[in-house]
C-alpha positions, 0 to 999 in steps of 0.5 A, a space after each residue: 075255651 075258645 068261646 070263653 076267649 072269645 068273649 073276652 075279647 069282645 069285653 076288651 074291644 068293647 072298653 078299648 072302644 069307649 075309651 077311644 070314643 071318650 078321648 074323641 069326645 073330650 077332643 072335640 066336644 065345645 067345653 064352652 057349654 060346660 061353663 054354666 056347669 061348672 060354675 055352678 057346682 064349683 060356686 055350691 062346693 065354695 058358698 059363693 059365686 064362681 064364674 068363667 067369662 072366658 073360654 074353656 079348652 082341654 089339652 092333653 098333658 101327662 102327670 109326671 108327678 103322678 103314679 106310675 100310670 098316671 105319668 104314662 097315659 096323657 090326662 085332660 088338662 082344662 084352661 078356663 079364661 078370665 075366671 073371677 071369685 065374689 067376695 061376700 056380701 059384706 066386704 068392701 071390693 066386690 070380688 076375691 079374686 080374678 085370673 087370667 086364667 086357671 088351668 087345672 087337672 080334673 079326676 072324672 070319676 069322683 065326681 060320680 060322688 059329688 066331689 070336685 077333685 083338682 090334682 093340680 092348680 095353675 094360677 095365671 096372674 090372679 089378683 087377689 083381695 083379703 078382707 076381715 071386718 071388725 067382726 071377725 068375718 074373713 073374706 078367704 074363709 070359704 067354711 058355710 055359717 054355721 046352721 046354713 044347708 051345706 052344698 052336697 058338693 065338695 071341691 078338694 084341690 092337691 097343688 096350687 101353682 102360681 104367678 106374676 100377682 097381685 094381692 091387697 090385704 084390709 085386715 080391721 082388727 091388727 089395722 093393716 093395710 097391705 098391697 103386695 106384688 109377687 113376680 117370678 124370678 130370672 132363675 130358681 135359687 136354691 134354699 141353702 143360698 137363701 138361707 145363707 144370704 138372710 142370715 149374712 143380712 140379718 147378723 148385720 142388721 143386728 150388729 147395727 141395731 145393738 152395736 154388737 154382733 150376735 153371740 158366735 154360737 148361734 142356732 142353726 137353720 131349719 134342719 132339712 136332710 140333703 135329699 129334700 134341701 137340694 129339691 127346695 127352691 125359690 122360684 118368685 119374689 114379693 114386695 109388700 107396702 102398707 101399714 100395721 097397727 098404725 106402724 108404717 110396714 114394708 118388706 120383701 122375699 121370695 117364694 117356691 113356684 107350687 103350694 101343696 095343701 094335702 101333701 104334708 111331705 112336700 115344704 113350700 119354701 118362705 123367705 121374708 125380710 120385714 121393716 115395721 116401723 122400727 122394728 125388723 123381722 126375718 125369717 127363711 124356712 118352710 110352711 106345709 099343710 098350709 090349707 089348715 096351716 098346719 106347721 111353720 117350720 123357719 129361722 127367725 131374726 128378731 131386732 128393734 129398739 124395745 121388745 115392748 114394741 113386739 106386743 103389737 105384732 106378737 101379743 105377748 106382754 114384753 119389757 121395755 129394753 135397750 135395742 135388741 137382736 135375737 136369732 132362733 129356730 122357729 116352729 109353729 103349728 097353726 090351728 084356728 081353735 089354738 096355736 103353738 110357737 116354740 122359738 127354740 135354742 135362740 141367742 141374742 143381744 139385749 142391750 149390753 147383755 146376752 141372751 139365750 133359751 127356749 120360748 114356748 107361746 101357746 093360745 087357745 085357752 082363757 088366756 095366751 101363755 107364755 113359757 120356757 127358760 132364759 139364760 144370761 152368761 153376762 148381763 149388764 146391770 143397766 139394761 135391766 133398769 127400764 123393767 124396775 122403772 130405774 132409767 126414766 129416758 127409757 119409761 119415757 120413750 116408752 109410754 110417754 111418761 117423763 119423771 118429774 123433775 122435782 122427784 126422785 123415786 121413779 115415776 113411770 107406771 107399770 103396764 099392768 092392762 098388758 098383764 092381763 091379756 096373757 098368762 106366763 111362767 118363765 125362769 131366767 138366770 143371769 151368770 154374771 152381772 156388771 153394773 161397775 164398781 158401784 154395785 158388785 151384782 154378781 149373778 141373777 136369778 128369778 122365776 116369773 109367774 103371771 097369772 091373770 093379771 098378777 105377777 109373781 117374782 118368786 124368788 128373785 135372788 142376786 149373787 152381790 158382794 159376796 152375799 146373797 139378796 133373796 125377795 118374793 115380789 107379788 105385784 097384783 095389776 087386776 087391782 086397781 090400784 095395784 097391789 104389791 108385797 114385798 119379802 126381802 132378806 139380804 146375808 152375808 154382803 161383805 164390805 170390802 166387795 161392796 166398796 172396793 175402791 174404798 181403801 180403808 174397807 180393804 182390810 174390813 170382815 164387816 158385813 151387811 145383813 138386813 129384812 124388809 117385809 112391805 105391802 103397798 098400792 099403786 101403779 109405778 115405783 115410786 106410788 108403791 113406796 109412797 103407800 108402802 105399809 111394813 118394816 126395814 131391818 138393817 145391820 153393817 159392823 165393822 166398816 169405815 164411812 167418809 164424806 167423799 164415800 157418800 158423795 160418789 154413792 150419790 147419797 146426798 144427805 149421808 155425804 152432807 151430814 156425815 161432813 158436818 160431824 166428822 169433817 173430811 175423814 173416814 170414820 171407823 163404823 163398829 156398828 150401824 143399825 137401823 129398824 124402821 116401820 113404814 106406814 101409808 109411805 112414811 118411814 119413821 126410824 124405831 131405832 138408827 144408831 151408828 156406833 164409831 170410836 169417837 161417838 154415838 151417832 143416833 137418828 130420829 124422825 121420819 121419811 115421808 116417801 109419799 112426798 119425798 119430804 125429809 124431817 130427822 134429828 140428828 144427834 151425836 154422843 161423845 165417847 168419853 172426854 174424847 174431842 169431838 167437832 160436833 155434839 149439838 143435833 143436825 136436823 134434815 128437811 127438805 126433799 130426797 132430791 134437794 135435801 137441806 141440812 142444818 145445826 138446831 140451834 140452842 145449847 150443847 147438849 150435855 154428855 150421858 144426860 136424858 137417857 132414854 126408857 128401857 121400852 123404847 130401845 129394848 124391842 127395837 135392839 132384840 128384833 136387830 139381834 136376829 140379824 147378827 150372824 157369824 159370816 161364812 169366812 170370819 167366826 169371830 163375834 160380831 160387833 154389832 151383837 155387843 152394841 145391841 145387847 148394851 141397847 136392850 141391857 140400858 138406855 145410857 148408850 143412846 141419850 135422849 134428844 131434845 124435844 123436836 121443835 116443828 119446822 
């Protein structure tokens, strides 16, 4: 027993021993003689030279971070001087990196295994460089070409430290130039103020932008729990200059002091507050496992003049918009083969409007995809304008494409090559829509698909007068030029909401019924009704029509016409109605009749919406020996913008004579009566169903013009 003790303490002395002599030795060995070594091996684990210029000492520190025998016992802690990192071969500045020095933690018995183990990372004033070329070569990509012998040694690094710095970006294909400085602050700052002071900024910066403040329920920032948000502070502050796809670009923020790349538990904190060009990005919150740039974990402010000019930054294809703001919760998981980013619970402002949902951006496939569900509780009609090519000041300070002034439907192309770089699935749902007293919109909704360069509208549906308005749109940019169908049906919009400043349409159970099927090319609004191929069917009964009406609706030619027969009063409609085939843009009037108390008013002629040019008869039909100002045909030329409206000259034209055949009314009336439909409120019979059958029964309610002369 006591032999076995013996040798026991022998074996303890023995290892006590070398420890002792391996302290003596790391304490007084030159380490300067190691430099060559090191170097070496850290420039085969890296794939480029790694050099120590100056010199390289040992002190002995404790890990209070480490296990519990770790922070007991004193560990070597080694300072190598003037250390510089080569950039490859190909980048413009020589080196990636230079320091002042680095001190770092060393585990001796990994290296037994060929891998370089560092704890902990201190870097002392690096100057960094960050090139990408046009091919995509990244000079901070440390991985070895592909079918290149990798080096047996491997380098694993816990914790990077910083300070004072100086880092430069050229980065080729985002063309952006940056050069940034990072310099510790006076004292640490907790991360609740910084995110309570980024929001007070960025609210404000948004009231500006919009002339609005945000909604009052905004998302709320990056949950942490107590214990991790009270341990989170922000140690340095940056300031960066430069430029981004050809944008002029500065900002500034502030940064935790430790940057952990394994340990997923340990948030570094971000702060950022950007100016590109016009355009304003803030964001506060937390990265982790940033050596494979795992998870993006922050809130994020949105504002500028058009999301359009997002693209640039985001790659996602956006809509020109009025000045907008938005505030979310950002969450990004980053990979090199796909990334996902989900902007959840944001709020915001559009223009005049509000905005709400979930946003969901994710790349790695054929194309980037877009998804999720947006939410309008007031939306202003004049902000959805730019994206249906209604407000030519914005197209134009969009894409640089002024509306011509001879011209009246919209001009501005659509940005159909954007269409191609991503794909999206989005629904969006307005609750109330304000556009005045002009157009009663009353609600909005619509499911947006894109899909290799086709876009989808299927359905879009408005909420207007008390009816309701039901398309499918297809706009197909792949083609060029671009496709586009159109399927519309509009029921049951009740007059008195569609005219309510109108008096004499208080009192009216009239309504607006009618279906459009069209299919066109070309590349803006104005090139696809120019080409449009198709039908319109349209039907009002029982309404009211005046010259003062019109002329407020902005129809020029009705409020002109409409004065030349019936002077300044209101006319009393029983029923109008219309059936039209398009065909390469031009729109010839099959059947436009109106039917009032005193006269049959029936329309002849086309609308040539390729040129905007007019070219219709106009024929009015006493009722009876009533008296009526006008019975000899108008004709209309000119333009939809500068139209012209005339008396044909020649005779009166004879009351009941001409009637016109049986064939070219009957087809025409039959098609209309699929319109007629009793509305929800009024069960009554629809005047419009007797003016039509009497259409398809006889041809005496619609007398022949006279032949059409050319003009």
């Amino acid at each position: 027993m006591k032999r076995s003790r013996k040798v026991l303490a022998w074996i303890v002395g023995v290892v006590l021993a070398l420890i002792l002599l391996l302290v003596v030795v790391i304490a007084t060995f030159d380490w300067n003689r190691m430099r060559p070594f090191i170097s070496d091996r850290v420039s085969q684990a890296i794939g480029r030279p790694f050099t120590i210029n100056g010199d390289l000492t040992v002190d002995w520190q404790r890990d209070r971070d480490g296990s519990w025998l770790a922070s007991l016992l004193p560990w070597p802690e080694f300072t190598a001087r003037e250390i510089s990192i080569a950039n490859p071969a190909w980048s413009q500045q020589p080196q990636f990196a230079t320091l002042q020095a680095l001190r770092f933690r060393l585990s001796p018995l990994p290296l037994l295994a060929h891998r370089i183990e560092v704890p902990s990372l201190q870097l002392v004033q690096p100057s960094v460089d960050l090139e990408r070329d046009t091919q995509g070569r990244a000079s901070w990509d440390f991985s070895f070409p592909q079918g290149e012998r990798r080096s047996s040694w491997t380098l694993d690094v816990g914790t990077v430290g910083f300070d004072r710095g100086l880092v430069t970006l050229n980065d080729a294909p985002s063309r952006t130039k940056l050069k940034a400085t990072v310099e510790p602050l006076q004292n640490a700052i907790p991360y609740d103020q910084i995110v309570a002071q980024q929001t007070a900024d960025a609210r404000e910066q948004a009231g500006k932008t919009t002339g609005k403040a945000l909604p009052a329920e905004t998302a709320s920032a990056p949950a942490k729990s107590d214990q991790r948000q009270a341990a989170i502070t922000y140690q340095f502050g940056w300031t960066a200059e430069g430029s981004y796809q050809g944008s002029a670009l500065k900002g500034h923020g502030k940064t935790g002091a430790v940057l952990a790349l394994q340990d997923t538990d340990r948030p570094f904190p971000l702060q950022a507050d950007v100016n590109l060009g016009d355009t304003r990005i803030a964001l506060v919150g937390t990265l982790t496992d940033p050596l494979h740039l795992g998870a993006l974990d922050v809130q994020l402010w949105l504002s500028g003049p058009s999301m359009a000019k997002l693209y640039p930054l985001t790659g996602i294809t956006l809509p020109d918009t009025p000045p907008y703001a938005t505030e979310g919760h950002l969450t990004a998981e980053l990979h090199h083969k796909g990334s996902r980013y989900h902007y959840q619970n944001f709020r915001g402002r559009v223009g005049g409007s509000d905005l709400s949902g979930n946003l969901l951006f994710v790349t790695g496939g054929e194309r980037p995809k877009l998804s999720g569900d947006l939410h309008s509780k007031l939306l202003q009609f004049a902000d959805l304008a730019p994206l249906i090519g209604g407000d030519s000041a914005t197209a134009k300070s969009g894409n640089g494409t002024a509306q011509p002034a001879d011209k009246l439907l919209p001009a501005a192309p659509f940005r159909t090559a954007r269409w191609q770089t991503m794909d999206a699935d989005v629904n969006f749902t307005g609750e109330r829509i304000l556009h005045g007293e002009a157009l009663p919109i009353d609600s909005l909704s619509t499911h947006l698909v894109m899909s290799n360069g086709a876009l989808y509208l299927d359905p879009l549906s408005f909420g207007v007068a008390g009816g309701q308005v039901r398309s499918n749109i297809t706009l197909d940019g792949s083609r060029t030029p671009m496709h586009g169908l159109l399927k519309l049906s509009a029921r049951h919009l009740k007059l008195k909401q569609l005219f309510p400043t109108f008096e004499p349409m208080h009192t009216s159970f009239g309504e607006i019924n009618g279906d459009a099927e069209l299919n066109a090319t070309g590349n803006s609004v104005a090139a696809l009704l120019g080409s449009a191929n198709g039908e319109l069917k349209l039907l009002m009964n029982d309404g009211a029509i005046s010259k003062t009406l019109l002329e407020t609706a902005g129809l020029n030619v009705g409020n002109i016409v409409i004065g030349k027969l019936f002077g300044d009063k209101t006319v009393q409609i029983n029923c109008a109605a219309s059936d039209m085939t398009a065909t390469n843009g031009v729109f010839d009037m099959r059947l436009f009749v109106f039917d009032t108390d005193d006269a049959v008013i029936n329309v002849t002629g086309t609308v040539n919406l390729a040129s905007e040019k007019l070219d219709l008869d106009v024929t009015p039909h006493t009722k009876g020996f009533r008296v009526f100002s006008l019975r000899s045909p108008l004709y209309i030329n000119g333009t939809l913008k500068n139209p012209n409206v005339g008396v044909h000259p020649g005779p009166l034209i004879a009351r009941g004579a001409g009637a016109v055949a049986l064939s070219i009314v009957a087809a025409p009336a039959v098609a209309l009566l699929a319109l007629v439909a009793p509305s929800h409120e009024d069960k009554d019979e629809n005047t419009c169903r007797t003016v039509l059958q009497q259409l398809r029964q006889s041809g005496k309610m619609m007398p022949a013009t006279s032949k059409r002369k050319s003009r």
